[in-house]
C-alpha positions as CSV (number, residue, x, y, z in Angstrom):
1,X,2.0,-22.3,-26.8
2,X,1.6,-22.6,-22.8
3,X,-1.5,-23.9,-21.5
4,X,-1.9,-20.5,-19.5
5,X,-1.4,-17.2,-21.6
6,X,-2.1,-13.5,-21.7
7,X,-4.4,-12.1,-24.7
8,X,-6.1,-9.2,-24.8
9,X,-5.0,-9.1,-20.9
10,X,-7.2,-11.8,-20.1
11,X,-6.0,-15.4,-18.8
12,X,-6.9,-18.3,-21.2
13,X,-6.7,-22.3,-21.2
14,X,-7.5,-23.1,-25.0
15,X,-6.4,-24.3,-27.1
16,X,-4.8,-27.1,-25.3
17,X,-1.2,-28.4,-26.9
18,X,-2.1,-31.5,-28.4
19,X,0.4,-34.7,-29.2
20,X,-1.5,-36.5,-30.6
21,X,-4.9,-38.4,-30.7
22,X,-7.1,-37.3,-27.3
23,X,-9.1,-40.1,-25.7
24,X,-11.6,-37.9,-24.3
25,X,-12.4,-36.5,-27.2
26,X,-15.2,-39.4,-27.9
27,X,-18.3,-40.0,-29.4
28,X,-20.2,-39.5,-25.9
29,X,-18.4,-36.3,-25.7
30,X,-19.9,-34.9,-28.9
31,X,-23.4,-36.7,-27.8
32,X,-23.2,-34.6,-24.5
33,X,-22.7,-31.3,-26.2
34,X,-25.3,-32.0,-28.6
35,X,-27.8,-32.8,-26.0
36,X,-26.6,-29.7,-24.4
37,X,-27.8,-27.4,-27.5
38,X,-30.6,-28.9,-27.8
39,X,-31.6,-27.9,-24.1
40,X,-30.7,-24.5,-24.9
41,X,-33.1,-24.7,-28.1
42,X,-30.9,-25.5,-30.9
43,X,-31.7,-28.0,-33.4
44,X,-30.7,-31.4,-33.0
45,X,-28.0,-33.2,-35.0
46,X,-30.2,-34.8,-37.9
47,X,-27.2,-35.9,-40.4
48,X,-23.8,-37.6,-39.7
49,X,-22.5,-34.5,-41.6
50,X,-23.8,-32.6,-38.4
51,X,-22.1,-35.0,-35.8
52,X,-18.6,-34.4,-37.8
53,X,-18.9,-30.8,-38.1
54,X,-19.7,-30.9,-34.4
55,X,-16.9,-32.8,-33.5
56,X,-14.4,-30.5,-35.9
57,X,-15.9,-27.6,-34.4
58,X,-14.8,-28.7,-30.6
59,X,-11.7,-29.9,-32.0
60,X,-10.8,-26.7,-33.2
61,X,-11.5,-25.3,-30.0
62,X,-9.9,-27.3,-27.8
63,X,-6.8,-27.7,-30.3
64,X,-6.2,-24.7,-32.9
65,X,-3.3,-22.3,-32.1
66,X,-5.4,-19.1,-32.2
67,X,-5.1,-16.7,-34.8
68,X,-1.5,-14.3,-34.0
């Protein structure tokens, strides 16, 4: 999939083709996003269960062919 397609006529950059392991994707990445929520009144991560599912969830964002 091209980094640049058409869906529902509307230009889109996600998900990103991925090669392999991402170096940005870190562990200060998922603390920034979580501090980010947390701003914006969500809870904040209490359980390393939360920081993964955080972490799968922008991973799947970033990286998951949408749906055809």
């Amino acid at each position: 999939m091209s980094g640049t397609s058409f869906r529902f006529g509307a230009e889109h950059s996600y998900p990103l083709t991925h090669a392999g392991p991402d170096p940005r994707l870190t562990e200060s990445l998922v603390n920034s996003v979580a501090t980010l929520l947390v701003r914006y009144g969500y809870l904040r991560l209490a359980t390393v269960d939360d920081w993964a599912a955080l972490e799968s969830a922008l991973a799947a964002f970033l990286y998951n062919p949408k749906e055809q």
